[in-house]
PDB file with one MODEL, atoms N, CA, C and O in Angstrom:
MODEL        1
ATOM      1  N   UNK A   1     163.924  41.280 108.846  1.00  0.00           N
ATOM      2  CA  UNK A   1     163.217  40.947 107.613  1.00  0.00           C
ATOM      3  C   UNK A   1     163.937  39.909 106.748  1.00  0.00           C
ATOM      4  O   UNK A   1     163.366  39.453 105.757  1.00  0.00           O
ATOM      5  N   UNK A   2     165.327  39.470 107.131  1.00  0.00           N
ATOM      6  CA  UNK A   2     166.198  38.859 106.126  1.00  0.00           C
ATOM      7  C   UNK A   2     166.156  37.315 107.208  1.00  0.00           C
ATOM      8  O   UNK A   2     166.952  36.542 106.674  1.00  0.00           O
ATOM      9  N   UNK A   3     165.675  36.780 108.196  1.00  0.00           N
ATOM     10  CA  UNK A   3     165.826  35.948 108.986  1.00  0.00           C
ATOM     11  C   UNK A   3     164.108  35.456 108.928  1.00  0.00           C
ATOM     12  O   UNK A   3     163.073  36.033 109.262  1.00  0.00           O
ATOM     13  N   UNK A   4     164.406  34.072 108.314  1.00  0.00           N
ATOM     14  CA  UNK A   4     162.626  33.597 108.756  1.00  0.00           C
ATOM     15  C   UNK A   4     162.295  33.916 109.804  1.00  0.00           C
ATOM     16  O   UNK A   4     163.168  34.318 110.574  1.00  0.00           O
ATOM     17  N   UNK A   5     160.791  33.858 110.281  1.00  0.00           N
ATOM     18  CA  UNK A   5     160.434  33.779 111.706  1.00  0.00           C
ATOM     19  C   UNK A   5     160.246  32.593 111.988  1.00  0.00           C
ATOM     20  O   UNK A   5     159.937  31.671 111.233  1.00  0.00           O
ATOM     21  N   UNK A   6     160.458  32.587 113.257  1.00  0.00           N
ATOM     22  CA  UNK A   6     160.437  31.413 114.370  1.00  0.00           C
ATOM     23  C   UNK A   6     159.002  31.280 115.360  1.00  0.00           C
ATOM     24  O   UNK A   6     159.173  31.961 116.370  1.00  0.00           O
ATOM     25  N   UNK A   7     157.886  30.721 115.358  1.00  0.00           N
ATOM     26  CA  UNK A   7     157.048  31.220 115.707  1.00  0.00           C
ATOM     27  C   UNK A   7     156.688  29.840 117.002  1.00  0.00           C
ATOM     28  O   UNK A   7     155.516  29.621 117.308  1.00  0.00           O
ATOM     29  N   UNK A   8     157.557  29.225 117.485  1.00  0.00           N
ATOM     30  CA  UNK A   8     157.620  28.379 118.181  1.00  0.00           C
ATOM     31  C   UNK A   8     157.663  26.816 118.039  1.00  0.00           C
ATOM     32  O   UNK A   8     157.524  26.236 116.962  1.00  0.00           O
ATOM     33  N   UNK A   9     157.932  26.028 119.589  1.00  0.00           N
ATOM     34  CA  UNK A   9     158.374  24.353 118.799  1.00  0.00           C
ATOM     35  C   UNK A   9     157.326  23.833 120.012  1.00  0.00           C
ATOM     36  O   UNK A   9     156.518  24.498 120.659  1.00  0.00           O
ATOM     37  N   UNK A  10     157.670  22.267 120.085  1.00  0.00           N
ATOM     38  CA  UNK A  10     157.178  21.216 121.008  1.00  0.00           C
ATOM     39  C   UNK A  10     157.987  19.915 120.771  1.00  0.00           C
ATOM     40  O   UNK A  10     158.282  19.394 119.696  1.00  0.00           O
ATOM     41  N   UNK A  11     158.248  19.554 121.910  1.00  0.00           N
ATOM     42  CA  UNK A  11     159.244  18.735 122.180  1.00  0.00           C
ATOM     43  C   UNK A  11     158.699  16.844 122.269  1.00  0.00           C
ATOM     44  O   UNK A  11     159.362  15.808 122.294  1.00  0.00           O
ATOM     45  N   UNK A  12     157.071  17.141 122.298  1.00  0.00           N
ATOM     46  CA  UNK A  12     156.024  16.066 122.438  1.00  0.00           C
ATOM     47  C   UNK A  12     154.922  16.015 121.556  1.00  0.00           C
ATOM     48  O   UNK A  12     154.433  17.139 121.442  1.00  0.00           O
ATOM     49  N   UNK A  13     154.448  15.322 121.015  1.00  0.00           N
ATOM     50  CA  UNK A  13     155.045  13.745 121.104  1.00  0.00           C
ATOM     51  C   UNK A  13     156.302  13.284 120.093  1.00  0.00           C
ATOM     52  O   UNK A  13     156.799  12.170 119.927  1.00  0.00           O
ATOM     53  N   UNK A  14     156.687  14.854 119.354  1.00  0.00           N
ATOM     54  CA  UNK A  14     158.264  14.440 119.041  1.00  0.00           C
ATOM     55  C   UNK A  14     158.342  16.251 118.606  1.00  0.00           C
ATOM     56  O   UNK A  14     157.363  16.982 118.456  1.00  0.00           O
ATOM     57  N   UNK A  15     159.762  16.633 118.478  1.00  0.00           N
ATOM     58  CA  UNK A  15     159.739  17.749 117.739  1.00  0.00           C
ATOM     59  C   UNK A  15     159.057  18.630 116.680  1.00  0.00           C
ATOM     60  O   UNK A  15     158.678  18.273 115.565  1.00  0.00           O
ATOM     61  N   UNK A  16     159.003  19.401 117.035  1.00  0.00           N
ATOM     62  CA  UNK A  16     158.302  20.104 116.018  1.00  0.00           C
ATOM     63  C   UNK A  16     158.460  21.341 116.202  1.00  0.00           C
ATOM     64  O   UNK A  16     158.532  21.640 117.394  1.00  0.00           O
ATOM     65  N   UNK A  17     158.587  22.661 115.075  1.00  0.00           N
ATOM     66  CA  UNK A  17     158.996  23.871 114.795  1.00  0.00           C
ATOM     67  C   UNK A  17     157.887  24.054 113.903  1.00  0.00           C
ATOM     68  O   UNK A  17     157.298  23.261 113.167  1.00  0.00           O
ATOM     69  N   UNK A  18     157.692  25.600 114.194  1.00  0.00           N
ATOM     70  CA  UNK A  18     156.613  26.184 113.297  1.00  0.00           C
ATOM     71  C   UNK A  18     157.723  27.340 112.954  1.00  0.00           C
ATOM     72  O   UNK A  18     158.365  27.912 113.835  1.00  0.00           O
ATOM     73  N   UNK A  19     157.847  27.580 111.683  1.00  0.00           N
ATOM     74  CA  UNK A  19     158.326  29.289 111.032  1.00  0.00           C
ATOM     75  C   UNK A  19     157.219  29.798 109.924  1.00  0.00           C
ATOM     76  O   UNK A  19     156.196  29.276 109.479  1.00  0.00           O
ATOM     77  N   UNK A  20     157.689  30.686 109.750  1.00  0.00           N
ATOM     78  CA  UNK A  20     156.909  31.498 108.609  1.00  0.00           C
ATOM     79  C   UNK A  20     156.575  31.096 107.235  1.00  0.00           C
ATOM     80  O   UNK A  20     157.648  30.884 106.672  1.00  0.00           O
ATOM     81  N   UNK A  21     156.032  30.981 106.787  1.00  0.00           N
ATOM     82  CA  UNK A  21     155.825  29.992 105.466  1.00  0.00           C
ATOM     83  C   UNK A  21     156.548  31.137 104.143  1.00  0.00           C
ATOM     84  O   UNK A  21     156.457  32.353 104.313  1.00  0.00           O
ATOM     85  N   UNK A  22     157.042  30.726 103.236  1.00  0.00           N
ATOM     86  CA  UNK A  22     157.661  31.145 102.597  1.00  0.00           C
ATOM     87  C   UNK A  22     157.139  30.776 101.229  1.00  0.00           C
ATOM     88  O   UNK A  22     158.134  30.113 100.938  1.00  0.00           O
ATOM     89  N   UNK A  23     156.372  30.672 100.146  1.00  0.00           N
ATOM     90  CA  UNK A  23     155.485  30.139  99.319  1.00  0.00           C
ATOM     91  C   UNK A  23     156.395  29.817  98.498  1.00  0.00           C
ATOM     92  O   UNK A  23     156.257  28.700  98.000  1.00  0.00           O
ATOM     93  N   UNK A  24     157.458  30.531  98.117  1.00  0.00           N
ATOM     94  CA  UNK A  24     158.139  29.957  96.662  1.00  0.00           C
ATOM     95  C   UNK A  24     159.309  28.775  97.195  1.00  0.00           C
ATOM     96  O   UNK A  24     160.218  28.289  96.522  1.00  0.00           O
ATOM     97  N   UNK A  25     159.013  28.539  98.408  1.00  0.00           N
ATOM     98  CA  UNK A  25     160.112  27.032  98.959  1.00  0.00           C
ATOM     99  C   UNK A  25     161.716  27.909  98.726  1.00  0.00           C
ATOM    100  O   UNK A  25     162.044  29.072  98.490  1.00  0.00           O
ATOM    101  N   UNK A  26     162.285  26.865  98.901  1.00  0.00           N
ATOM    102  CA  UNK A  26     163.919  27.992  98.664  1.00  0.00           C
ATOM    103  C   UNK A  26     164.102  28.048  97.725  1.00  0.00           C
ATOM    104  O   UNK A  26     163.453  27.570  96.796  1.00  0.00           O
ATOM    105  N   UNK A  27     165.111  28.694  97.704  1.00  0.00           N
ATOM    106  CA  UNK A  27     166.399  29.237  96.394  1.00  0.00           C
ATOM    107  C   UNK A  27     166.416  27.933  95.506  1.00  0.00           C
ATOM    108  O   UNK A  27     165.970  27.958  94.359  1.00  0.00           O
ATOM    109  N   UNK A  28     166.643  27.447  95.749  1.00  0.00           N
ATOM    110  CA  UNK A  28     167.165  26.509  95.222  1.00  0.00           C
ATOM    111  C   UNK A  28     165.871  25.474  94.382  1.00  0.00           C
ATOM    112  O   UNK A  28     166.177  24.804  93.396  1.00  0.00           O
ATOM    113  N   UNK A  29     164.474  25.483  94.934  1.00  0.00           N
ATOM    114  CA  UNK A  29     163.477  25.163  93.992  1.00  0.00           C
ATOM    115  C   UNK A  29     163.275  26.416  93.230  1.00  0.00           C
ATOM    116  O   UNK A  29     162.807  26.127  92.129  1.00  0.00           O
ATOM    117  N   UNK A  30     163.435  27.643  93.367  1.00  0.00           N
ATOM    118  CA  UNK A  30     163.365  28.523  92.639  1.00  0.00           C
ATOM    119  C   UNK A  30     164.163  29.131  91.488  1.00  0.00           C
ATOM    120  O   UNK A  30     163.703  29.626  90.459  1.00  0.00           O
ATOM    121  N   UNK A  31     165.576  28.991  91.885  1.00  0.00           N
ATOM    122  CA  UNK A  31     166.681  28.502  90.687  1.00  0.00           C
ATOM    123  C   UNK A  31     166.581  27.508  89.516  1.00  0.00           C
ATOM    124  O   UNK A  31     167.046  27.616  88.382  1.00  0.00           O
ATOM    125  N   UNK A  32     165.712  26.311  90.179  1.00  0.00           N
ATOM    126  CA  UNK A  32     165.686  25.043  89.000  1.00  0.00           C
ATOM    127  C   UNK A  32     164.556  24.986  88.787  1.00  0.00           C
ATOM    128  O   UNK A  32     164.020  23.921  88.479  1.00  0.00           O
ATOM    129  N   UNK A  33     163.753  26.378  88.922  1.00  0.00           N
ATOM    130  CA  UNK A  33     162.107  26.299  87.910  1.00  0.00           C
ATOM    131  C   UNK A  33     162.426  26.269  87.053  1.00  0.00           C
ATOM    132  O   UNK A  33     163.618  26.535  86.896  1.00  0.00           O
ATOM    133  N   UNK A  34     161.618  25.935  85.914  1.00  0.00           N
ATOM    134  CA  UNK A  34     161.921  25.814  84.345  1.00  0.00           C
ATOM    135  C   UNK A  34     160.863  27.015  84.023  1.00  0.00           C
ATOM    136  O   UNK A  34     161.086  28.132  83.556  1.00  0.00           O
ATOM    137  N   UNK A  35     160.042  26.610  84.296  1.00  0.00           N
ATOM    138  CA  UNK A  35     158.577  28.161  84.336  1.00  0.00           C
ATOM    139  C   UNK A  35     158.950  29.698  85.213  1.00  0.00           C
ATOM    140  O   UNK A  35     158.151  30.627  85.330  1.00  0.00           O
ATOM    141  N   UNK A  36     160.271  29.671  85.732  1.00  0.00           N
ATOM    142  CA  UNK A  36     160.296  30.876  86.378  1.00  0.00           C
ATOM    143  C   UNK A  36     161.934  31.384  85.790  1.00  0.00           C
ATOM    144  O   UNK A  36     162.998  30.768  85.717  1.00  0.00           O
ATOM    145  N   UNK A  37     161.429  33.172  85.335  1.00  0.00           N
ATOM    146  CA  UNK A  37     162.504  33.444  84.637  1.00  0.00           C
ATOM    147  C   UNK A  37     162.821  34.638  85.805  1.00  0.00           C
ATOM    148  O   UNK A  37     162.156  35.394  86.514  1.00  0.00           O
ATOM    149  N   UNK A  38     164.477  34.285  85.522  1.00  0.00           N
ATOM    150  CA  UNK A  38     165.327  35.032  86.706  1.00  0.00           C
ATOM    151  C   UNK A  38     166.133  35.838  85.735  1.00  0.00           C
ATOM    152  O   UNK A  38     167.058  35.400  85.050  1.00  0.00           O
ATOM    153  N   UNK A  39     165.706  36.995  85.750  1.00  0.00           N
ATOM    154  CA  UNK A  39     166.593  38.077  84.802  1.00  0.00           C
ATOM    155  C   UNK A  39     167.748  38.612  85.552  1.00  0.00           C
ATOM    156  O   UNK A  39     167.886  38.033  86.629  1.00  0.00           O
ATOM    157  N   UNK A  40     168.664  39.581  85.309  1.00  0.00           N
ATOM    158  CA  UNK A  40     169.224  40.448  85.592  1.00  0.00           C
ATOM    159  C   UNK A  40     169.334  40.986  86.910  1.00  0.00           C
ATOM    160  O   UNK A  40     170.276  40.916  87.699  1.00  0.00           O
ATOM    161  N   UNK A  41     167.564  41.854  87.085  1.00  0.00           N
ATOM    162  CA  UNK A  41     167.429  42.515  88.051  1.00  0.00           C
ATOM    163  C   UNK A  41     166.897  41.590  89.248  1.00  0.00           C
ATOM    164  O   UNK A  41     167.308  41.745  90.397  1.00  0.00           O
ATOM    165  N   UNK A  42     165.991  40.656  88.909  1.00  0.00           N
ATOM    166  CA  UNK A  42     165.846  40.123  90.436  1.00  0.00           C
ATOM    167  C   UNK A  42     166.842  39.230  90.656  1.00  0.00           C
ATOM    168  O   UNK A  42     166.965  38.941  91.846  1.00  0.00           O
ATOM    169  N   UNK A  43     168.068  38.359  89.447  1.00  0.00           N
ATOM    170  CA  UNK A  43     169.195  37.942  90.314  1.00  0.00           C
ATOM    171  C   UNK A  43     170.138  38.856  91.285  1.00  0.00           C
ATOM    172  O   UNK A  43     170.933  38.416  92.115  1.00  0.00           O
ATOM    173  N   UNK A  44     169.919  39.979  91.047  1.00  0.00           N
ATOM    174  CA  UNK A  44     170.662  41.304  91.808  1.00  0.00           C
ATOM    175  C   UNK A  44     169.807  41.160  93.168  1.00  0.00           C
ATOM    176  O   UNK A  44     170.379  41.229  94.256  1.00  0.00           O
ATOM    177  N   UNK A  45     168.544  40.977  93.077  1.00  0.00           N
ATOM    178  CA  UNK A  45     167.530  40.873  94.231  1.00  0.00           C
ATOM    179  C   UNK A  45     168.283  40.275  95.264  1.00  0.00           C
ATOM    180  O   UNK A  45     168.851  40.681  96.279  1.00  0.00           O
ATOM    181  N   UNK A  46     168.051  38.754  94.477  1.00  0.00           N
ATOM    182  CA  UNK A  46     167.992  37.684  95.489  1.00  0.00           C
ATOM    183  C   UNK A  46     169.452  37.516  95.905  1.00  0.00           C
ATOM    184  O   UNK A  46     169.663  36.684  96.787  1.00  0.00           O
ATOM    185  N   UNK A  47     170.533  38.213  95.378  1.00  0.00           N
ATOM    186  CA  UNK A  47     171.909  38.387  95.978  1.00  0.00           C
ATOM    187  C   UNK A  47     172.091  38.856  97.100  1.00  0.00           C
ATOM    188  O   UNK A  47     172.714  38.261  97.980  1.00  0.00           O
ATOM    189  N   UNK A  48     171.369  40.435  97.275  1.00  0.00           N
ATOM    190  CA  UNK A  48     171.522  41.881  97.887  1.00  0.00           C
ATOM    191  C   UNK A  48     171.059  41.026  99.332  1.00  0.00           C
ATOM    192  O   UNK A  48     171.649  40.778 100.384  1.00  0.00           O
ATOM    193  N   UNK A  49     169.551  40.688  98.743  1.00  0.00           N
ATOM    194  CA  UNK A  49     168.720  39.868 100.048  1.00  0.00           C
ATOM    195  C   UNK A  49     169.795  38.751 100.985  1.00  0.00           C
ATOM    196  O   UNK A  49     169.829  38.944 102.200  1.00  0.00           O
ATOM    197  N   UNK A  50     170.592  37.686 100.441  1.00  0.00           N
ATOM    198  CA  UNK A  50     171.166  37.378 100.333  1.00  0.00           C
ATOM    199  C   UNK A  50     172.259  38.018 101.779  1.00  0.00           C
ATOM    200  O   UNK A  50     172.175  37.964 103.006  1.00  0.00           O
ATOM    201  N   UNK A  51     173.276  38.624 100.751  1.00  0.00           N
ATOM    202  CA  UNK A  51     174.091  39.463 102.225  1.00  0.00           C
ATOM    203  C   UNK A  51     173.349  40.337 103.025  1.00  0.00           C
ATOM    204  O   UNK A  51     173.713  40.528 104.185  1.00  0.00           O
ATOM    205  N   UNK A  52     172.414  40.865 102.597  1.00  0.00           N
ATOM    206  CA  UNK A  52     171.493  41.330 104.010  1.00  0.00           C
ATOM    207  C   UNK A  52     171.821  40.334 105.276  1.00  0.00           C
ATOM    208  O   UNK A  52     172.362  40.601 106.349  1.00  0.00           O
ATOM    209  N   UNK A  53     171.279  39.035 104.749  1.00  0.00           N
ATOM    210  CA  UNK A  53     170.215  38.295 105.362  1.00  0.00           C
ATOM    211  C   UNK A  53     171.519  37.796 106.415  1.00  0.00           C
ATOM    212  O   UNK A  53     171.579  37.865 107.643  1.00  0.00           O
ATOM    213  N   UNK A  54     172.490  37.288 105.453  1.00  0.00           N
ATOM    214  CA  UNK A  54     174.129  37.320 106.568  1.00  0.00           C
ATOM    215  C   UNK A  54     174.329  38.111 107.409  1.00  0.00           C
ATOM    216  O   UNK A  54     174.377  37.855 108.613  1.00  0.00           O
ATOM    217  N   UNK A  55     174.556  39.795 106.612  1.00  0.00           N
ATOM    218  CA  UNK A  55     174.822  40.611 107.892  1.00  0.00           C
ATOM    219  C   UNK A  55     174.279  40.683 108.754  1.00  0.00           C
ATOM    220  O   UNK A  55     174.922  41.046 109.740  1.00  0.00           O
ATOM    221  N   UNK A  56     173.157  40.466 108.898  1.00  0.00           N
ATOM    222  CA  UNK A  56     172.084  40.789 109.994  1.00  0.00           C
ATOM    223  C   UNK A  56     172.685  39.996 110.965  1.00  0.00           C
ATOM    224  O   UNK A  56     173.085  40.478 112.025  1.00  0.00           O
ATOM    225  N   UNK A  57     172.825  38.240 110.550  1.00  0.00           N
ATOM    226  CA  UNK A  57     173.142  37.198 111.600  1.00  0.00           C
ATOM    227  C   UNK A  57     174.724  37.359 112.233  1.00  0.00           C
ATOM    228  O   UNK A  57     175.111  36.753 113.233  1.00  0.00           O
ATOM    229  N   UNK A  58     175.446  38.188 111.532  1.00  0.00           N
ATOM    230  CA  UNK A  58     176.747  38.509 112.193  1.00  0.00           C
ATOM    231  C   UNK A  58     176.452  39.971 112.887  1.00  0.00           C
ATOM    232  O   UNK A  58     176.439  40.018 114.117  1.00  0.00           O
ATOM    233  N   UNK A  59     176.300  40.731 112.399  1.00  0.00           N
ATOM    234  CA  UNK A  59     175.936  41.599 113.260  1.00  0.00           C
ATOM    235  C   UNK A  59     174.762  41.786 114.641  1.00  0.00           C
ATOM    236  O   UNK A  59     174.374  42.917 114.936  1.00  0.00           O
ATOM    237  N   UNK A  60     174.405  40.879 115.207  1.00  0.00           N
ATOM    238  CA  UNK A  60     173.879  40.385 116.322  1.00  0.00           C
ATOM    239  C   UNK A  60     175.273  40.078 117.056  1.00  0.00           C
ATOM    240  O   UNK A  60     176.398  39.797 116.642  1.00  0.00           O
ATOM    241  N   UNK A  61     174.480  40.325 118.837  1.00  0.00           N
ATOM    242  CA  UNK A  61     175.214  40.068 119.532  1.00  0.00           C
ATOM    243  C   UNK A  61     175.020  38.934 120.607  1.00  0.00           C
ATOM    244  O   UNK A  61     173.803  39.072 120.727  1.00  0.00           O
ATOM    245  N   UNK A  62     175.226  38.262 121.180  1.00  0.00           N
ATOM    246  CA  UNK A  62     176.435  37.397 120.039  1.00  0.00           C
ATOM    247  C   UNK A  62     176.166  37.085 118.723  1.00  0.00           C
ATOM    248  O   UNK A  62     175.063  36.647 118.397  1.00  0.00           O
ATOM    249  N   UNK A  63     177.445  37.341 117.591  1.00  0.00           N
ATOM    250  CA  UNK A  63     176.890  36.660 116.044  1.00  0.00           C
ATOM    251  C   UNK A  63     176.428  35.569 116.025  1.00  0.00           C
ATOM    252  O   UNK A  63     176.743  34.904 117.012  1.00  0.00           O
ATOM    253  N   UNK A  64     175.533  34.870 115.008  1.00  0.00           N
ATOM    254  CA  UNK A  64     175.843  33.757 114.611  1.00  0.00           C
ATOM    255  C   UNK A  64     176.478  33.620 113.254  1.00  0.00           C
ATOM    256  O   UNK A  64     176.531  34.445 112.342  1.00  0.00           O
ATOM    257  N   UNK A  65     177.041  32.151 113.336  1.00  0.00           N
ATOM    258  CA  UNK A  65     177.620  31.999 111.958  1.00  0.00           C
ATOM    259  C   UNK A  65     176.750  30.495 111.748  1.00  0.00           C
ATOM    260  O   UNK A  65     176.607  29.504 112.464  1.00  0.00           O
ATOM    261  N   UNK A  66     176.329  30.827 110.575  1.00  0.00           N
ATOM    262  CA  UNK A  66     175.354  30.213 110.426  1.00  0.00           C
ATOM    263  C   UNK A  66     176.055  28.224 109.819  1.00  0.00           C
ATOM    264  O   UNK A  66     175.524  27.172 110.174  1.00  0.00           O
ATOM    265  N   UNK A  67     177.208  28.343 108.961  1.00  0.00           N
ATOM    266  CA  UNK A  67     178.085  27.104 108.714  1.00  0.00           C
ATOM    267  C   UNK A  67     177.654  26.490 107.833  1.00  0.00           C
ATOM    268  O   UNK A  67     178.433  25.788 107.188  1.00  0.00           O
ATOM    269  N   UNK A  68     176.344  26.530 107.508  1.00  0.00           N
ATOM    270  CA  UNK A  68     175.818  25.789 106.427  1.00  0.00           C
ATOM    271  C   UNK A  68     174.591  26.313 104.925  1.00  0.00           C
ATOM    272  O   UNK A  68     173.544  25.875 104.448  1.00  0.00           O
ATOM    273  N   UNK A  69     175.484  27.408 104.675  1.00  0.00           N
ATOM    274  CA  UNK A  69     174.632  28.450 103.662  1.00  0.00           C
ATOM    275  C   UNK A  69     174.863  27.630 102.293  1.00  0.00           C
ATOM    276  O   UNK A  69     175.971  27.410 101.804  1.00  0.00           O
ATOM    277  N   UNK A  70     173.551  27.191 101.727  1.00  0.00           N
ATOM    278  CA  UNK A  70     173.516  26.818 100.810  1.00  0.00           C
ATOM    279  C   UNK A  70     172.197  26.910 100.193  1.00  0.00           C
ATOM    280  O   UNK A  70     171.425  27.244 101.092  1.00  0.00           O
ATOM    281  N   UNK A  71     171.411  26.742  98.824  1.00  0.00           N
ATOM    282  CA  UNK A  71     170.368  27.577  98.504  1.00  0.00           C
ATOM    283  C   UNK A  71     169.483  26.695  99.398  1.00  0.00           C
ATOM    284  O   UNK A  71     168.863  27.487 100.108  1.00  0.00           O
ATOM    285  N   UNK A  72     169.175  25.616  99.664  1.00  0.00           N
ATOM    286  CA  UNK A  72     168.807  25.042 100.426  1.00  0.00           C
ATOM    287  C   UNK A  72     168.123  25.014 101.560  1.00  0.00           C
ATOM    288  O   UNK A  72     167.218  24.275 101.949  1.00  0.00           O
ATOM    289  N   UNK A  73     168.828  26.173 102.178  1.00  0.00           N
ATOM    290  CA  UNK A  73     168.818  26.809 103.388  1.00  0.00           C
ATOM    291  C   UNK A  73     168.099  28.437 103.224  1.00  0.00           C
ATOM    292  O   UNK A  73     167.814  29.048 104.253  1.00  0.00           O
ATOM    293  N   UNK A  74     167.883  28.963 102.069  1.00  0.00           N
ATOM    294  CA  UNK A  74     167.403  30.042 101.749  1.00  0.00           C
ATOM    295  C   UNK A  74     166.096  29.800 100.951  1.00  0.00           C
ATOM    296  O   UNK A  74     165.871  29.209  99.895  1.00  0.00           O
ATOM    297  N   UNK A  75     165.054  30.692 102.132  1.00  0.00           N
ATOM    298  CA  UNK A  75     163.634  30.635 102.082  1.00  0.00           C
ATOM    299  C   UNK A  75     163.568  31.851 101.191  1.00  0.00           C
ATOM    300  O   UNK A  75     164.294  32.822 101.403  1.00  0.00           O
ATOM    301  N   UNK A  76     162.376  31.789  99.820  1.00  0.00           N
ATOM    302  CA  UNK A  76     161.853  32.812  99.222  1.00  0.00           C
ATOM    303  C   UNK A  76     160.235  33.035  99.149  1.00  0.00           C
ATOM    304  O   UNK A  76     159.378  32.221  98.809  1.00  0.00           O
ATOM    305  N   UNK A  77     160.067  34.534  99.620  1.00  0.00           N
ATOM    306  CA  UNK A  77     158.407  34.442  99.926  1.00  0.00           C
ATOM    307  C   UNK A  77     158.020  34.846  98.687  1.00  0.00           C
ATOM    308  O   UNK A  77     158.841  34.902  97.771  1.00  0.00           O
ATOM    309  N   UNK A  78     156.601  35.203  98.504  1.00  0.00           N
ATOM    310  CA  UNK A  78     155.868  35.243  97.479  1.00  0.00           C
ATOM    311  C   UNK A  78     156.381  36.604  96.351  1.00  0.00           C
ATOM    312  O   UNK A  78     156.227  36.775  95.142  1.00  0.00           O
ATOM    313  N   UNK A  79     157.121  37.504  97.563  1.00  0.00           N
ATOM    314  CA  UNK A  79     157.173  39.332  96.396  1.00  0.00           C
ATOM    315  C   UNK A  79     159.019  38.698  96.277  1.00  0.00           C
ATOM    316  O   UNK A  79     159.830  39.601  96.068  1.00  0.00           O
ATOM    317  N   UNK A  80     159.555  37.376  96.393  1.00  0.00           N
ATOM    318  CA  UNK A  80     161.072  37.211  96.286  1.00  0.00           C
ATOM    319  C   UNK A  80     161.949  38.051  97.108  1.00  0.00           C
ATOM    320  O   UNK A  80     162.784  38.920  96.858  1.00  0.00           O
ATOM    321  N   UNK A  81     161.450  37.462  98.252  1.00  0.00           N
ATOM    322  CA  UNK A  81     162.510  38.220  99.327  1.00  0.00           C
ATOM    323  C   UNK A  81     163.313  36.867  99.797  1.00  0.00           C
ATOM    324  O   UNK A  81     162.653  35.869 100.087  1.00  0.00           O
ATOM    325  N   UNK A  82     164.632  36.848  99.863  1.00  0.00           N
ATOM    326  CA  UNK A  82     165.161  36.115 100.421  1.00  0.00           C
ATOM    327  C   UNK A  82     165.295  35.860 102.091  1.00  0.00           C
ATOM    328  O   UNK A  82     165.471  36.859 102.788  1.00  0.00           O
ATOM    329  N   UNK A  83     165.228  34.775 102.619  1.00  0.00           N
ATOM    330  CA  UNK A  83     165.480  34.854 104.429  1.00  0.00           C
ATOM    331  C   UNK A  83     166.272  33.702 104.322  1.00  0.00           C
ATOM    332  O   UNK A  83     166.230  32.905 103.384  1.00  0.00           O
ATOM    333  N   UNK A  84     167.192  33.618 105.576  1.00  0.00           N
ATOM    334  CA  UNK A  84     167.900  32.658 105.972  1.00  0.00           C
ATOM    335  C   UNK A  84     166.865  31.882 106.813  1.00  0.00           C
ATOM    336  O   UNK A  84     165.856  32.342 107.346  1.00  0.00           O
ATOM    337  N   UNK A  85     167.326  30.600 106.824  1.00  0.00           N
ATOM    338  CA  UNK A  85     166.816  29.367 107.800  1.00  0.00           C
ATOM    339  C   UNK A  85     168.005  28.193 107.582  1.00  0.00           C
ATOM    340  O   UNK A  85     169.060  28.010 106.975  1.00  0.00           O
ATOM    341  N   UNK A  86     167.242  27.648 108.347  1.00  0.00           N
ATOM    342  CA  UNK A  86     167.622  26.390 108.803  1.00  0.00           C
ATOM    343  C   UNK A  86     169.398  26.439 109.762  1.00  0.00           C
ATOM    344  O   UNK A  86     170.487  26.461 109.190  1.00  0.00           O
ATOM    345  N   UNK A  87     169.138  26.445 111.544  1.00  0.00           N
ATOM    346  CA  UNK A  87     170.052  26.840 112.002  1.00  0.00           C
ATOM    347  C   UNK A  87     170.864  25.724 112.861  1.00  0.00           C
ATOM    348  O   UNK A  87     171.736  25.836 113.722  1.00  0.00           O
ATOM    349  N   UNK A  88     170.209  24.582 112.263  1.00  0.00           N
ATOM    350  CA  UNK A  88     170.954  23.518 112.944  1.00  0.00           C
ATOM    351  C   UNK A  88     170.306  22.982 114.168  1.00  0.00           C
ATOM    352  O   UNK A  88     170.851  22.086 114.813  1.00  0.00           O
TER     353      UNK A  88
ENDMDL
END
């Protein structure tokens, strides 16, 4: 639940990846809303979600380490759940 989905690619007539759509774009458009207020409790949210979303990818076998966590890289869906993406 803490890892976008991956719902397949194509290599023709150039790359392309389909994942899960995530409506509020990342962290990071969601941090620098001016219209969206981040209190207390859902910055606790989007933290928790956050190391979830890590542990999950280290605790797989083999881990991954993902190398490039930045809000950037963190997808938020519509009820503010955080997921990791973007894996290089």
């Amino acid at each position: 639940p803490h890892v976008v989905l991956f719902f397949g690619a194509c290599l023709q007539p150039e790359l392309c990846m389909v994942f899960e759509f995530c409506s509020r774009g990342s962290l990071f458009d969601v941090l620098n809303d001016v219209d969206e207020e981040i209190d207390w409790g859902r910055a606790l949210k989007l933290s928790v979600d956050i190391s979830k979303a890590l542990n999950t990818l280290h605790s797989w076998k083999p881990p991954i380490v993902h190398r490039d966590m930045k809000s950037l890289n963190l997808l938020v869906d519509g009820n503010f759940n955080v997921k990791v993406s973007d894996f290089g």
